[in-house]
C-alpha positions in Angstrom: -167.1 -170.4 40.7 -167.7 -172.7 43.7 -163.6 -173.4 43.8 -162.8 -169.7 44.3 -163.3 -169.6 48.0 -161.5 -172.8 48.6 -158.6 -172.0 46.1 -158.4 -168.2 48.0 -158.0 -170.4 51.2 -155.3 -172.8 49.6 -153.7 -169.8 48.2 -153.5 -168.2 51.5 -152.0 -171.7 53.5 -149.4 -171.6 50.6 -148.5 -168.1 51.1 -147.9 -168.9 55.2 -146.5 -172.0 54.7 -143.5 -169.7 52.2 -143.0 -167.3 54.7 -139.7 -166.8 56.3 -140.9 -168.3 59.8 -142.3 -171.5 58.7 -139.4 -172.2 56.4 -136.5 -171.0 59.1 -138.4 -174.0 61.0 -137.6 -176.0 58.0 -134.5 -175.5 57.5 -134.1 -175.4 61.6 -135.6 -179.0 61.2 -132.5 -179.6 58.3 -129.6 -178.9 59.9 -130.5 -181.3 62.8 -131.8 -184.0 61.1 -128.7 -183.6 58.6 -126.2 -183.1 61.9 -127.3 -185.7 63.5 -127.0 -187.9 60.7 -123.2 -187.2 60.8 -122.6 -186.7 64.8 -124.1 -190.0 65.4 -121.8 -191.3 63.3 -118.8 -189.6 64.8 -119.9 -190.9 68.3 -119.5 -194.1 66.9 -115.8 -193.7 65.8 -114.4 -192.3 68.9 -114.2 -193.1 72.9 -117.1 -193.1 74.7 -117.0 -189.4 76.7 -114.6 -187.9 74.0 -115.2 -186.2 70.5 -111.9 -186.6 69.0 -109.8 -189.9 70.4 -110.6 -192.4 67.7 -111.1 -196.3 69.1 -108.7 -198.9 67.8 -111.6 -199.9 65.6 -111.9 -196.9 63.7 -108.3 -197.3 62.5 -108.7 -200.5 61.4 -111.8 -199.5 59.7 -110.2 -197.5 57.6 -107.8 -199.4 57.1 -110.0 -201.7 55.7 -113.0 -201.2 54.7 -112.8 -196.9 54.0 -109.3 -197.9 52.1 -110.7 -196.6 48.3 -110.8 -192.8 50.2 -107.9 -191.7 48.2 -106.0 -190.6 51.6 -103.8 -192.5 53.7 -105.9 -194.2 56.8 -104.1 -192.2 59.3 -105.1 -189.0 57.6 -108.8 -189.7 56.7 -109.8 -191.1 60.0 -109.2 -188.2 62.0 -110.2 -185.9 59.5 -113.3 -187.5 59.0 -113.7 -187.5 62.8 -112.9 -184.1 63.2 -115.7 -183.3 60.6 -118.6 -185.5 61.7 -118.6 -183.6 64.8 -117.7 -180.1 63.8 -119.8 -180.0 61.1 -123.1 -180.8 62.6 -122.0 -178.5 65.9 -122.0 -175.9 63.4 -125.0 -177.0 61.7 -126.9 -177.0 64.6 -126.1 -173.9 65.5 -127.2 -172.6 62.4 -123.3 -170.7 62.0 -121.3 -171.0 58.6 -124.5 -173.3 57.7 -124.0 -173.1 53.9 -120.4 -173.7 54.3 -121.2 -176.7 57.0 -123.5 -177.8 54.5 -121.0 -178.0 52.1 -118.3 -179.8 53.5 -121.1 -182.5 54.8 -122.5 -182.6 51.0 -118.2 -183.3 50.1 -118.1 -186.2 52.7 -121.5 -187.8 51.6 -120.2 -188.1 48.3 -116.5 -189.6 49.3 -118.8 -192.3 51.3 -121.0 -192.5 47.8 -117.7 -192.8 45.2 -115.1 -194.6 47.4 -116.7 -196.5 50.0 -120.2 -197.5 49.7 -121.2 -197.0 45.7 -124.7 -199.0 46.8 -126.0 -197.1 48.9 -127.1 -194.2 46.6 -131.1 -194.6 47.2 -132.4 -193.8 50.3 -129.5 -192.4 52.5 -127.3 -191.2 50.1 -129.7 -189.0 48.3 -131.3 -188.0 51.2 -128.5 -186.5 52.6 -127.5 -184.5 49.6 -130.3 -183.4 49.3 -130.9 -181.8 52.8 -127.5 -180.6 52.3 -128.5 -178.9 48.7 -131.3 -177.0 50.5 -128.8 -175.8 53.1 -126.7 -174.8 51.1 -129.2 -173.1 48.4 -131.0 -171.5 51.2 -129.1 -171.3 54.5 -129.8 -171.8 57.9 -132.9 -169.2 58.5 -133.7 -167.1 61.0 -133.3 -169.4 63.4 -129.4 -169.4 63.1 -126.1 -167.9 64.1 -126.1 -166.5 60.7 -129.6 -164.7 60.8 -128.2 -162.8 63.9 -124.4 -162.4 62.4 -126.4 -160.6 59.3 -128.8 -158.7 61.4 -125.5 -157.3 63.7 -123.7 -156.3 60.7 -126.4 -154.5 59.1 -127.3 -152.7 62.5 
């Protein structure tokens, strides 16, 4: 009997903590860590002070060493571009999120299969997995989407 008061207390922090607020934060906390991941990345590929002109590297890159991506170089390096920066825009703003999520969960595991098979554990499953919960749960109500539902059901 001297647990009850401390298990009503624990049962109480776990009932907060699976309230919508604290996991919107969450899944706020998600789609920027997961964003920036992949817009990091992006800024890497292109120009410095452009989101879409792709350095001469970048080409050659995948050229090289992206050439297992089953698309011709000229195809997949702008795509992939485009995609590392739309993606987490959208991401951050919490609109299309599960789609976002989606396409980001795609690219992960074209890097996974066709490019870097070895680096499953840590990034690789991290990622997926931050992308799973976006996907399974959306982006909260700290999101585009919240507000996009609330309009339409006003």
């Amino acid at each position: 009997m001297a647990l009850s008061p401390l298990l009503r207390r624990y049962d109480a922090a776990v009932a907060w903590l699976s309230g919508r607020v604290p996991e919107s934060l969450m899944l706020l906390f998600v789609r920027v860590a997961l964003g920036g991941v992949f817009w990091r990345s992006g800024q890497t590929k292109v120009m410095e002070g452009t989101w879409f002109t792709l350095t001469d590297a970048t080409r050659e890159l995948f050229r090289t060493e992206y050439a297992g991506v089953p698309l011709p170089p000229a195809l997949a390096a702008p795509l992939a571009n485009a995609a590392e920066h739309v993606l987490p825009a959208l991401l951050l703003a919490g609109l299309f999120t599960r789609g976002a999520a989606l396409g980001l969960l795609g690219m992960t595991l074209t890097i996974q299969v066709f490019v870097y098979p070895d680096a499953w554990w840590p990034e690789h499953s991290l990622w997926v997995a931050m992308a799973l919960t976006l996907i399974v749960r959306g982006g909260g109500l700290f999101s585009a989407d919240a507000l996009l539902v609330r309009s339409t059901r006003a």
